[in-house]
N, C-alpha and C positions, 0 to 999 in steps of 0.2 A: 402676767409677770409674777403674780402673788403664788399662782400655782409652780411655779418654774424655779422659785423662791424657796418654797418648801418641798420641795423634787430636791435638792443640791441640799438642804438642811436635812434629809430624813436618809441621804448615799453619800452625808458627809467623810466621814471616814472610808467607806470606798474610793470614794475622788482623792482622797488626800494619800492613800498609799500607793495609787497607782501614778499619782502625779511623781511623787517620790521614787516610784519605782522608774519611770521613765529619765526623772534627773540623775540617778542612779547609772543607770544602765550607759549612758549620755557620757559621763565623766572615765566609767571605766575604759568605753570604746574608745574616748580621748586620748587615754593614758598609754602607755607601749607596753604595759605590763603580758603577760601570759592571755590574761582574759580578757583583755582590751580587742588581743588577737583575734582571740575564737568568737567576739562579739560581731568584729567585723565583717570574718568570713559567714558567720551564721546569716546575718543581714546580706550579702551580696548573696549569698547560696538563694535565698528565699526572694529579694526580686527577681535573679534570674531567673527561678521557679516562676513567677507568676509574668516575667517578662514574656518568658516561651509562651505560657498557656495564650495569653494576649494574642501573642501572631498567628500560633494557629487556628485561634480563633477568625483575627483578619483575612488568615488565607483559605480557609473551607469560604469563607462568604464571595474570595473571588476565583474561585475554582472554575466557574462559569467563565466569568472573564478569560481565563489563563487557556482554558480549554479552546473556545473561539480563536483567540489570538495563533495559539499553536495549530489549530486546523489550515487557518489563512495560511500560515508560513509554510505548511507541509505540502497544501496545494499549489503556490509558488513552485516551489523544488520540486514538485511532479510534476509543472507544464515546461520548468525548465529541462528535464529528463529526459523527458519522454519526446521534448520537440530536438534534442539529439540523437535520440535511439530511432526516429521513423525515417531517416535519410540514409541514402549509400551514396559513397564517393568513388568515382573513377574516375580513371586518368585518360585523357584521350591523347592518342598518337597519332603522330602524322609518319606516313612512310613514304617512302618513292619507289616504283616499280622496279627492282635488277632488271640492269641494260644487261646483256651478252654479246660480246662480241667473237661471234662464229669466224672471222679470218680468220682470228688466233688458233683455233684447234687442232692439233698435230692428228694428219689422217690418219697417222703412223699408228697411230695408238685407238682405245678403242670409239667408237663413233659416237657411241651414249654418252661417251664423257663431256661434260659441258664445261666452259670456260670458266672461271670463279667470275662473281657480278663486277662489276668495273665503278661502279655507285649506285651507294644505298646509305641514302642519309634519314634517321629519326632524331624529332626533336629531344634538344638534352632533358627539359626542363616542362614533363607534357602536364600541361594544365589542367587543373582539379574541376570535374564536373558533377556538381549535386544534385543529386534526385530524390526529391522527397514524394513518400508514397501516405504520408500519412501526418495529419493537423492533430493533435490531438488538446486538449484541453478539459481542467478536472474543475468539476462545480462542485466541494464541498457540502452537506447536507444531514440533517440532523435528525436521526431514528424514533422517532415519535408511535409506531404501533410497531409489531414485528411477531409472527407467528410459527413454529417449528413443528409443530405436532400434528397437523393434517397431514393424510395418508396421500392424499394427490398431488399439491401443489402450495405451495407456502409465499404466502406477503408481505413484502415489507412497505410501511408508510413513511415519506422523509417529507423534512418541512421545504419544499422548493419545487418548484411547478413550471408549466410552459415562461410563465413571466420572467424567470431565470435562464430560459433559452432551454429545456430541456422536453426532450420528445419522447415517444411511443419506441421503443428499439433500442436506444442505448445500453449500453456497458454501465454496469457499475460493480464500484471496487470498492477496497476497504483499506485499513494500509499495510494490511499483510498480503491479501489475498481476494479473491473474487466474492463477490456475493451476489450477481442475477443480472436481467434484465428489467430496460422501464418498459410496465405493461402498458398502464390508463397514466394518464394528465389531465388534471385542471389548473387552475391558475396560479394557485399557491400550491400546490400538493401535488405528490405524485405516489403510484402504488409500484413494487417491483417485485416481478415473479423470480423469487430467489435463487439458487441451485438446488435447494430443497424440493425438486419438482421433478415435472417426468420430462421438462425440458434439457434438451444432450449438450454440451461443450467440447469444442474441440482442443485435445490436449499433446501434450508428449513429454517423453522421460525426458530430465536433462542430458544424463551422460551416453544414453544410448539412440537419441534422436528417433525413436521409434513413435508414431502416429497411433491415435486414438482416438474414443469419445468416453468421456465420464458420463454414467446415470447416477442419479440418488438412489441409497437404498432405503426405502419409505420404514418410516420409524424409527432412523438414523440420523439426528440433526449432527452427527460429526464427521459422518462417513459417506463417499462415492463409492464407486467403484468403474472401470476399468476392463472392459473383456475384450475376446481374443486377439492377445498380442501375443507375439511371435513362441512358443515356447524355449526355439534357441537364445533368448534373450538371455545376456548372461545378469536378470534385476537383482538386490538386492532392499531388503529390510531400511527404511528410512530415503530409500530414491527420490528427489523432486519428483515434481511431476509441475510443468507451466504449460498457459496456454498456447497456441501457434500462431495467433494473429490474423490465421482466416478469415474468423467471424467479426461480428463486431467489437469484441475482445481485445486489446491492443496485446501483442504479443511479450510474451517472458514475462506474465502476471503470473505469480504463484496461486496453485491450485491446494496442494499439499503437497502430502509423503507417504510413501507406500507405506501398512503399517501388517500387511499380510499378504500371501502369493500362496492362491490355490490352483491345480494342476486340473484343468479340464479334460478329463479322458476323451470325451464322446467326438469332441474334433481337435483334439492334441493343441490346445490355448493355454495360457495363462489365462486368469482372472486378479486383477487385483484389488484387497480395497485400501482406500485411501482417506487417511485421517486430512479434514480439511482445514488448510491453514488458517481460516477465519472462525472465528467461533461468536456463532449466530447466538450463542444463551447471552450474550451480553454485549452484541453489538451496539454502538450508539452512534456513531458516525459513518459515514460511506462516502464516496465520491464519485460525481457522476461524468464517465467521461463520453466527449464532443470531438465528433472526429469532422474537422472543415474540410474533409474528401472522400467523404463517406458516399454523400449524394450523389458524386459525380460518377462514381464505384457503382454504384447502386442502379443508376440511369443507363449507363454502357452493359451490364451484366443483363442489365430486362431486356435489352435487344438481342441477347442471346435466347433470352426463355421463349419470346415471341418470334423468333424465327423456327421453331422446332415445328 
């Protein structure tokens, strides 16, 4: 107390002006005058000032949060999507055979001529039949190692493994565009051999429906490429380019965009290459998608390879 005593007796006249100054300052903001004004606004300018800094403060710390949360919802909306894009609808009709009745026909005239049908009834109203070729379902997942720069074959590590239902073969995606399949599985973890590799996807242009496979070009973490397609192709400079849905790949997943077109002499092709719409230098997220008829696909096809 004695020390805190003479601390306030030895900054006595410090305390004493600034106390003043503070009663001061107090009275003019009070008052309506000119300076009363600019007191006010100076004080609201400067907590605002430090209100902002506060929140962004608050919100870098739940960046984490905000990120999770926004994956969840984007995986929602891509199981909702894509379980309408794997079905076709048609319409089934019912017909009745045209009767003919042959007494009716004038001999007179010529003998191939046939009677018009006498009844031919189809339903007004032919009912919607759905067929779905494809379950699909996206397991969000979080980029934990990731490698671009091997010349062979490149991997990526996400944090989610068999115990999240995910296997050896799968698709995964990002939310622009493709990034690989899943190689190894353990139980929490999984490793996927990316499109960085010497592994092929099957692709095609949007507007010209023309069929392909993309390679990587090794030491290219941004670019495929794209050979012999058609050279009548009439491609152009920024063309999509999606996958087909062949493979395990769910189909109209963007790949990229053409970002060049060289002219192969030696068997009169295109080549193209293709800037990928994923960009692997700063991936953090993927999604792994679950096709529930994949198996079954899978199981009827191997009875084709074992019968050969």
């Amino acid at each position: 107390m004695r020390k805190f005593l003479l601390l306030i007796r030895r900054f006595w006249t410090l305390i004493l002006f600034i106390t003043l100054e503070v009663i001061s300052i107090y009275f003019i903001a009070k008052s309506h005058s000119t300076q009363g004004i600019d007191v006010i606004n100076s004080a609201n300018g400067t907590e605002a000032y430090f209100y902002q800094k506060e929140q962004n403060i608050v919100s870098y710390f739940n960046l984490k949060q905000v990120n999770t949360e926004l994956l969840l919802e984007n995986t929602a909306l891509r199981n909702q999507l894509f379980s309408l894009q794997s079905t076709d609808t048609f319409k089934t009709v019912s017909a009745k055979i045209p009767v003919f009745d042959y007494s009716k026909i004038d001999r007179g005239q010529d003998s191939n001529l046939l009677a018009p049908p006498i009844t031919m009834t189809i339903t007004e109203k032919p009912p919607l039949k759905v067929v779905r070729y494809a379950e699909y379902k996206f397991i969000p997942a979080r980029v934990i190692n990731n490698s671009i720069s091997n010349d062979r074959i490149n991997f990526i590590t996400i944090n989610q493994g068999s115990e999240s239902g995910i296997k050896p073969g799968m698709s995964v995606v990002s939310s622009v565009g493709i990034v690989g399949r899943v190689e190894h599985v353990s139980k929490h973890f999984a490793t996927i051999a990316s499109v960085l590799s010497n592994r092929k996807v099957s692709a095609r242009l949007k507007l010209h429906q023309a069929f392909g496979q993309i390679s990587w070009l090794p030491g290219h973490p941004d670019f495929v490429q794209m050979d012999n397609m058609p050279i009548t192709l009439p491609i152009k400079i920024r063309d999509s380019i999606f996958t087909t849905g062949f493979a395990s790949f769910p189909a109209n997943i963007l790949v990229g965009k053409v970002s060049k077109i060289d002219t192969v002499k030696s068997n009169n092709s295109l080549s193209l290459k293709i800037r990928l719409a994923t960009n692997f230098r700063t991936l953090a997220f993927v999604y792994v998608v679950v096709d529930g008829m994949n198996a079954e696909k899978e199981k009827l096809e191997n009875k084709n390879q074992s019968a050969k």
